[in-house]
C-alpha positions in Angstrom: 134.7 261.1 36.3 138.1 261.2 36.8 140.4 257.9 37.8 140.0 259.0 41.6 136.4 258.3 41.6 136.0 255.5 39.3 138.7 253.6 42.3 136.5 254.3 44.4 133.6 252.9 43.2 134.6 250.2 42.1 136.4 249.5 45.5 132.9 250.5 46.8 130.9 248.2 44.7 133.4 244.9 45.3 134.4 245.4 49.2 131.7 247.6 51.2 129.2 244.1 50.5 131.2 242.1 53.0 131.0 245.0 55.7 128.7 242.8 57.6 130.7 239.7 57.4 133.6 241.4 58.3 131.9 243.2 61.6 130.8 239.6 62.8 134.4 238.4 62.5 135.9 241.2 64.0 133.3 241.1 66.6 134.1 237.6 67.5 137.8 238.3 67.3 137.8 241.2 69.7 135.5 240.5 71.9 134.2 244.2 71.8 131.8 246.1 69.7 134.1 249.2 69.7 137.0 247.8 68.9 135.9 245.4 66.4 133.9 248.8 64.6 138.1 250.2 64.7 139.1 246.5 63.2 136.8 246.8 60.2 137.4 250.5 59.5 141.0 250.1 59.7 140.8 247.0 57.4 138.6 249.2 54.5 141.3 252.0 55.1 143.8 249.6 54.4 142.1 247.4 51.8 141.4 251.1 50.0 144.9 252.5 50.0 146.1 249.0 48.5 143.6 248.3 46.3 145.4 249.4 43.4 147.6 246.0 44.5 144.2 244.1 44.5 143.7 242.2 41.5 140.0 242.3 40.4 138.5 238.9 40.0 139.7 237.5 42.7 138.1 236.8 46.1 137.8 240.4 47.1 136.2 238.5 50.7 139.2 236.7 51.5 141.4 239.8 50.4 139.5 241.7 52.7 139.8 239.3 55.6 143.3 238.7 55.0 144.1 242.0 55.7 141.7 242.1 58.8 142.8 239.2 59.8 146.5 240.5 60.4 145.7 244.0 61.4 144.0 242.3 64.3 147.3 239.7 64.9 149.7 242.6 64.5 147.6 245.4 66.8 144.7 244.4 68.4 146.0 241.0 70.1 149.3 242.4 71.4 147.6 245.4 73.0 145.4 243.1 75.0 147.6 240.1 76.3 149.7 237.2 75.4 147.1 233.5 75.3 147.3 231.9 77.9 149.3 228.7 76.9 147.8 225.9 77.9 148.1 222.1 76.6 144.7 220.5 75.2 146.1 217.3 73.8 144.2 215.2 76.2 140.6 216.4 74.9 139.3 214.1 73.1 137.3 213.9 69.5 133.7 214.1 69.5 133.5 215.3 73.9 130.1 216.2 73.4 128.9 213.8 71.3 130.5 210.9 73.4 129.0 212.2 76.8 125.6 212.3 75.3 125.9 208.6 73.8 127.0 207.6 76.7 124.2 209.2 79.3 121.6 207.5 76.0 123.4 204.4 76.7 122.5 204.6 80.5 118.7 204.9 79.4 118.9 208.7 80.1 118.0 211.5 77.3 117.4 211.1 73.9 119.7 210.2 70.1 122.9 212.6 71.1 122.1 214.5 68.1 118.6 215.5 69.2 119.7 216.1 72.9 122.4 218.8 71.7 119.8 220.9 69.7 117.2 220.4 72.5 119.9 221.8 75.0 121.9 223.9 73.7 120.9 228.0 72.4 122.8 229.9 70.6 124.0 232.2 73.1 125.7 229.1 75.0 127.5 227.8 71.1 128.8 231.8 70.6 129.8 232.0 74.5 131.9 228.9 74.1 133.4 230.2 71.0 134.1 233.5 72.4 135.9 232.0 75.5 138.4 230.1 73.2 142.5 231.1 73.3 142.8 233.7 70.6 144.5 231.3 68.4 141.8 228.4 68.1 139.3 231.1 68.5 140.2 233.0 65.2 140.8 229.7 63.2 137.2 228.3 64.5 135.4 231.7 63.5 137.0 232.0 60.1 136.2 228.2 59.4 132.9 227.6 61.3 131.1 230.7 61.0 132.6 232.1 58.0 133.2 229.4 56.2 136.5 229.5 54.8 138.4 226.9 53.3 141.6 225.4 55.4 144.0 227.1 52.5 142.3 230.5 52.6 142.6 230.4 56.5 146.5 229.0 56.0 147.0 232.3 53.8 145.4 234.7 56.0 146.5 233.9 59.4 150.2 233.4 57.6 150.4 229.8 59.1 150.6 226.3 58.1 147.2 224.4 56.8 148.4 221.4 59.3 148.2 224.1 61.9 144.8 225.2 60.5 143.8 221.4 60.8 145.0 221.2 64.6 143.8 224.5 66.1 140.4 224.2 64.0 139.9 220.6 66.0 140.9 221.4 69.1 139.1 224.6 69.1 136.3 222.4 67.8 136.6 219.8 71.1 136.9 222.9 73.4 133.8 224.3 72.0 131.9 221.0 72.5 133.4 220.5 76.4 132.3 224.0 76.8 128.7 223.1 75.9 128.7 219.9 77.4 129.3 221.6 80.9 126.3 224.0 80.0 124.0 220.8 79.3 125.1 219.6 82.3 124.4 222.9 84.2 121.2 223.7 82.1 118.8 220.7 82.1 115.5 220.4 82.0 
């Protein structure tokens, strides 16, 4: 077995086991099966022509999203628009959590806590995420559903962790108005 081959299966055996995390990401990221199947093979084509640069040990997941991650920043994002800048200062913490205690404190529903699992499908949580501005949606995905730490997400989006911090809670808020409005539009 020559040097070729032993590369490759070694790159096989460390990076082809976070395929499927990866597709989710990039699924959530793009917004489209297609082009999130083009995100993750262009990351593995990447991730294999510099993984000689790849330094084994390390977290071969957070490489691999790394790289993902700015593929889809530097390509896939500018091919499809520019966000839509809007200003989300005046959300406040807790939005969902707050209009459920405060409908309990009017006698009507149940703990806030048991209302939002009672109410709320899955379908309605990943709609609300996918219908988040690119930038708070990609830092919500990485942290919520992938579960990166703030410092692996500051490295692979290439931006501060205090940014991290503010997108990931204003995502968060959006994410919980969102799914307040569906209560609202979905009870019992």
């Amino acid at each position: 077995m020559d040097k070729t081959d032993r590369a490759r299966e070694t790159f096989e055996r460390e990076m082809v086991v976070h395929l499927d995390a990866l597709y989710r990401a990039a699924l959530g990221m793009t917004r489209d099966k297609t082009n999130a199947e083009d995100l993750v093979q262009d990351t593995f084509v990447r991730a294999f022509s510099f993984y000689g640069q790849y330094q084994g040990g390390t977290n071969g997941r957070a490489w691999l999203f790394r790289i993902m991650t700015n593929l889809y920043i530097n390509g896939y994002r500018k091919k499809n628009r520019e966000p839509e800048r809007v200003s989300y200062d005046e959300l406040e913490d807790f939005y969902l959590y707050n209009r459920l205690s405060d409908a309990q404190s009017r006698g009507i529903g149940a703990a806030p806590e048991a209302e939002v699992v009672n109410r709320v499908e899955a379908d309605a949580i990943r709609e609300a995420i996918d219908n988040l501005p690119d930038e708070y949606r990609d830092t919500v995905i990485l942290a919520d559903i992938n579960e990166f730490a703030y410092q692996e997400i500051s490295e692979m989006l290439e931006i501060p962790i205090g940014t991290v911090r503010s997108r990931l809670s204003r995502g968060r808020r959006l994410v919980q108005k969102a799914i307040w409005a569906y209560t609202n539009n979905n009870q019992r």
